[in-house]
KEMARTI-449365 format. One record per residue: x, y, z of N, C-alpha, C, O in turn; residue in three letters. Coordinates in pm, whole numbers, padded with zeros to 5 digits, always signed. Atoms other than C-alpha are relative to their C-alpha. Example, Ala and Ser with C-alpha at 12.3 -4.5 7.8 and 13.67 -1.06 7.14 Angstrom:
2
+00089-00119+00000+01230-00450+00780+00090+00120+00000+00194+00118+00066ALA-00082-00119-00006+01367-00106+00714-00077+00109+00073-00026+00220+00090SER
This chain:
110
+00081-00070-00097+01338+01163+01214-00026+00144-00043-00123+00212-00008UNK+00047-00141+00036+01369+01488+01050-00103-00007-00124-00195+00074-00132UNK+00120+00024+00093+01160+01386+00766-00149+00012+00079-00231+00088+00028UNK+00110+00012-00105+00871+01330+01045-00041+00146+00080-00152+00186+00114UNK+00048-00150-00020+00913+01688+01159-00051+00107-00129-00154+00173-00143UNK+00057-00098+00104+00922+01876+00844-00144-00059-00041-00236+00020-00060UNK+00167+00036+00040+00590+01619+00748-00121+00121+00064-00204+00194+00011UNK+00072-00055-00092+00447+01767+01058+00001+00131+00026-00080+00169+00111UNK-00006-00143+00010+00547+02146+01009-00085+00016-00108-00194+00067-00084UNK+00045-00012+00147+00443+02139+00631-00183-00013+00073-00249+00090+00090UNK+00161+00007-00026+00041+01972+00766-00006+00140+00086-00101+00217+00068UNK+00063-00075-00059+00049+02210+00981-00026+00165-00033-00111+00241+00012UNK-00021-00107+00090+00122+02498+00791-00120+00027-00114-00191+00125-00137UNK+00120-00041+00095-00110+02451+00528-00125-00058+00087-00228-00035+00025UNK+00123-00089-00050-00384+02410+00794-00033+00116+00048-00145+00167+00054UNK+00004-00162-00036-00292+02740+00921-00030+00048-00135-00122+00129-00144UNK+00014-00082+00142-00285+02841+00553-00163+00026-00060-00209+00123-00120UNK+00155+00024+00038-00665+02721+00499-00061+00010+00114-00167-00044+00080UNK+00028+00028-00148-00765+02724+00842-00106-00091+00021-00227-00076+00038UNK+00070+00116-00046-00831+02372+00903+00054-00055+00046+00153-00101-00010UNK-00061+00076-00093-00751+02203+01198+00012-00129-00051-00089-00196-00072UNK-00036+00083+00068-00553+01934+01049+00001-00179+00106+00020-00295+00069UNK-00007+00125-00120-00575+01690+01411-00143-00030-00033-00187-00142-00056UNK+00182-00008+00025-00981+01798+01351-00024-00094-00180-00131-00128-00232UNK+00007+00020+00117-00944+01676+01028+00024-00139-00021-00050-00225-00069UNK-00025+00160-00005-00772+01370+01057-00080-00085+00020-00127-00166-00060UNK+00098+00063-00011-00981+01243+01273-00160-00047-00011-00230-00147+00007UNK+00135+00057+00094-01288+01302+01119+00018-00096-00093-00061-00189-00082UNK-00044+00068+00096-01154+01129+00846-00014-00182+00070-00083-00276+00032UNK-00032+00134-00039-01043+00822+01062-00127-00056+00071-00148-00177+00071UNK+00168+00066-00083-01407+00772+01265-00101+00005-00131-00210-00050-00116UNK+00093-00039+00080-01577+00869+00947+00021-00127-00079-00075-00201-00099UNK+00004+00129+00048-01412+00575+00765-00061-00117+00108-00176-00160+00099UNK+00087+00101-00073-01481+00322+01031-00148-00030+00006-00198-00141-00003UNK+00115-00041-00056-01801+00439+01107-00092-00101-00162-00176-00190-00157UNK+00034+00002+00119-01860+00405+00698-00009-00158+00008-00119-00212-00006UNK-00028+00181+00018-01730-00008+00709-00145-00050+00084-00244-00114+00046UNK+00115+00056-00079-01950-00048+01015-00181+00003-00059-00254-00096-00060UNK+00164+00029+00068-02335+00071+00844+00068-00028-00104+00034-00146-00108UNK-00004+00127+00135-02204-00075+00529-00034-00121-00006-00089-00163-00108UNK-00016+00120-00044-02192-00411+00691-00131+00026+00071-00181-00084+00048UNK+00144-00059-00062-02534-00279+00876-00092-00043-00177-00187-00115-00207UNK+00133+00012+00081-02687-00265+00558+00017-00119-00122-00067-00128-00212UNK-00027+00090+00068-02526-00564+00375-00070-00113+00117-00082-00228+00073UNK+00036+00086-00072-02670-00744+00680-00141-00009+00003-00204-00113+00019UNK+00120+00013-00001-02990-00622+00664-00110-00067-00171-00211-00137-00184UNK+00024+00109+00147-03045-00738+00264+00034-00136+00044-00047-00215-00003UNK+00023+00157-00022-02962-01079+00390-00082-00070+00120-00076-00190+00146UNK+00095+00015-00067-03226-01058+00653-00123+00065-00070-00234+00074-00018UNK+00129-00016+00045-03438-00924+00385-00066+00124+00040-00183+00141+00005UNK+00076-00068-00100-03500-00615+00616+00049+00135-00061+00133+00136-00151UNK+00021-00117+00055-03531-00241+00553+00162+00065+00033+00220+00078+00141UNK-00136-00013-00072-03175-00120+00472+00004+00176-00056+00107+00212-00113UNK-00020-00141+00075-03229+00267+00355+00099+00104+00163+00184+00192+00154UNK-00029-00079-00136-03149+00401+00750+00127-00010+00019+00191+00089+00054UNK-00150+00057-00016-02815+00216+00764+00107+00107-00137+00211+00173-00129UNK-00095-00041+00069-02728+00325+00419-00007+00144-00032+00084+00193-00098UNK-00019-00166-00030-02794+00691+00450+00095+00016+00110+00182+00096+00077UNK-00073+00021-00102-02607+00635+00793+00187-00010-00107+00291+00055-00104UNK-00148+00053+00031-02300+00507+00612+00042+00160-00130+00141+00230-00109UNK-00047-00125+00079-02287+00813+00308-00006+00119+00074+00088+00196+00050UNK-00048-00087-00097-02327+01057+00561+00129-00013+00081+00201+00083+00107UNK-00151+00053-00073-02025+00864+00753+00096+00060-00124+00197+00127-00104UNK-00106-00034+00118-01871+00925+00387+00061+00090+00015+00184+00103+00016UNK-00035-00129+00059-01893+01252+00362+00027+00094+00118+00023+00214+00092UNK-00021-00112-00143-01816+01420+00749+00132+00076-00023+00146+00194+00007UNK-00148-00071-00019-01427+01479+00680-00017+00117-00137+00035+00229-00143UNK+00023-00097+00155-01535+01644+00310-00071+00156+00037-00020+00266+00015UNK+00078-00132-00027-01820+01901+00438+00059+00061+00091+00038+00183+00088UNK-00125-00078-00084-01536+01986+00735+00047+00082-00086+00021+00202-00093UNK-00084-00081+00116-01346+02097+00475-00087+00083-00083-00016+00183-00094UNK+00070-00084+00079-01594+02286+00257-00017+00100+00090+00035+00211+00074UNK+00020-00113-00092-01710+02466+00548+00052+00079+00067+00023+00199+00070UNK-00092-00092-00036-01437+02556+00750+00105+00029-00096+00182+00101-00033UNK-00101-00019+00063-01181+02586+00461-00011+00119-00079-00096+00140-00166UNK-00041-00105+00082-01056+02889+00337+00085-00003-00127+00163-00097-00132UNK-00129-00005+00139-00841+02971-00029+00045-00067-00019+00167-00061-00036UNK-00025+00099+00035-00899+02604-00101-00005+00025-00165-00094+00084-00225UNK+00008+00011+00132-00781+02550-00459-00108-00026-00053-00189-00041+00039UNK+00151+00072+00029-01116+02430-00696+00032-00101-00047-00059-00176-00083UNK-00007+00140+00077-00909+02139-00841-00042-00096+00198-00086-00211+00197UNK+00039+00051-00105-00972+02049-00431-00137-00070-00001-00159-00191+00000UNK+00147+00008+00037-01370+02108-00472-00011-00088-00090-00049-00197-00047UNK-00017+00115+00110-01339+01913-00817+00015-00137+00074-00096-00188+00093UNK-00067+00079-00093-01141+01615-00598-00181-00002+00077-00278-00040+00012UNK+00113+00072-00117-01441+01574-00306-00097-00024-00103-00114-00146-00101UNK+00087+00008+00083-01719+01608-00610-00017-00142-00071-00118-00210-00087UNK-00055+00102+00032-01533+01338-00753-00027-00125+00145-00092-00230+00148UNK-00025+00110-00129-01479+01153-00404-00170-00082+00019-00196-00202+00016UNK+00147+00020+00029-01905+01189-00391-00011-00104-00062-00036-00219-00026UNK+00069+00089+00113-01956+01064-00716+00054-00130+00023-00036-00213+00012UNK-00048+00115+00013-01728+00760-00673-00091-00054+00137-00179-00137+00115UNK+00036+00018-00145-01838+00724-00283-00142-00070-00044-00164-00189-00026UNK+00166+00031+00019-02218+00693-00393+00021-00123-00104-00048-00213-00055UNK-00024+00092+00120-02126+00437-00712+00058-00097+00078+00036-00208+00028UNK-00091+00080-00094-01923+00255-00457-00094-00094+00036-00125-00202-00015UNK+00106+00037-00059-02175+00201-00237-00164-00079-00074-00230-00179-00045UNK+00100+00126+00068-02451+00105-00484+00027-00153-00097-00053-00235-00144UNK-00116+00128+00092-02172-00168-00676-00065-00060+00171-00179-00103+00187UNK+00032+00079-00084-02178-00295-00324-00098-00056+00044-00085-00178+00056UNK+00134+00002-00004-02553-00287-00231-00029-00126-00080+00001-00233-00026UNK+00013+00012+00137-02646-00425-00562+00059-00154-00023-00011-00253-00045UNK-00069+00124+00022-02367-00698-00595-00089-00106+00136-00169-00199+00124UNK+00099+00103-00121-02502-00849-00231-00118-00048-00012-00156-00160+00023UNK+00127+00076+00009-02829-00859-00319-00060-00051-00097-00175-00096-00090UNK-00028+00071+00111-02772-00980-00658+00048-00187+00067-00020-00282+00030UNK-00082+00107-00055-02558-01288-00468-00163-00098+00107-00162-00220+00122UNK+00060+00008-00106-02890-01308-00203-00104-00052-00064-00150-00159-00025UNK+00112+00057+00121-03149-01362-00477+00051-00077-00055-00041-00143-00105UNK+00029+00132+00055-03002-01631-00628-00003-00086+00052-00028-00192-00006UNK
């Protein structure tokens, strides 16, 4: 149980340290993923109806990226191997997403 406090002193500490609300943070994180599964599956649904899927999948990389631009914006005397890290998160995030795209409607056409 004391492991569970110091966890919870330490987050909270270095959001005071950067000043980023680390509860604000979380849960961007946690609606931002969901959110992400849900138009993913929006726009893997709409390639197998054949139907216009650009709205969904802008919808879903914006879902990507809500907990990241939190952090850019409100974060203070964030390291740059951090910045590096989300740049990274991007690049994979977007490559992700078109592997997925791509593979479905590869599978849909044949």
């Amino acid at each position: 149980m004391e492991y569970i406090a110091l966890l919870k002193d330490w987050i909270i500490a270095l959001g005071e340290k950067h000043e980023v609300d680390p509860l604000l943070l979380g849960s961007l994180y946690l609606v931002s993923k969901v959110s992400f599964v849900t138009f993913l599956g929006w726009v893997i649904r709409n390639l197998r109806l054949k139907k216009a899927f650009t709205v969904p999948l802008l919808l879903a990389s914006v879902s990507f990226s809500i907990p990241y631009v939190y952090l850019i914006i409100a974060g203070r005397n964030i390291p740059v191997w951090v910045y590096v890290f989300i740049v990274l998160m991007f690049v994979y995030g977007g490559y992700s997403i078109w592997k997925k795209v791509t593979i479905k409607q590869e599978e849909l056409d044949s």
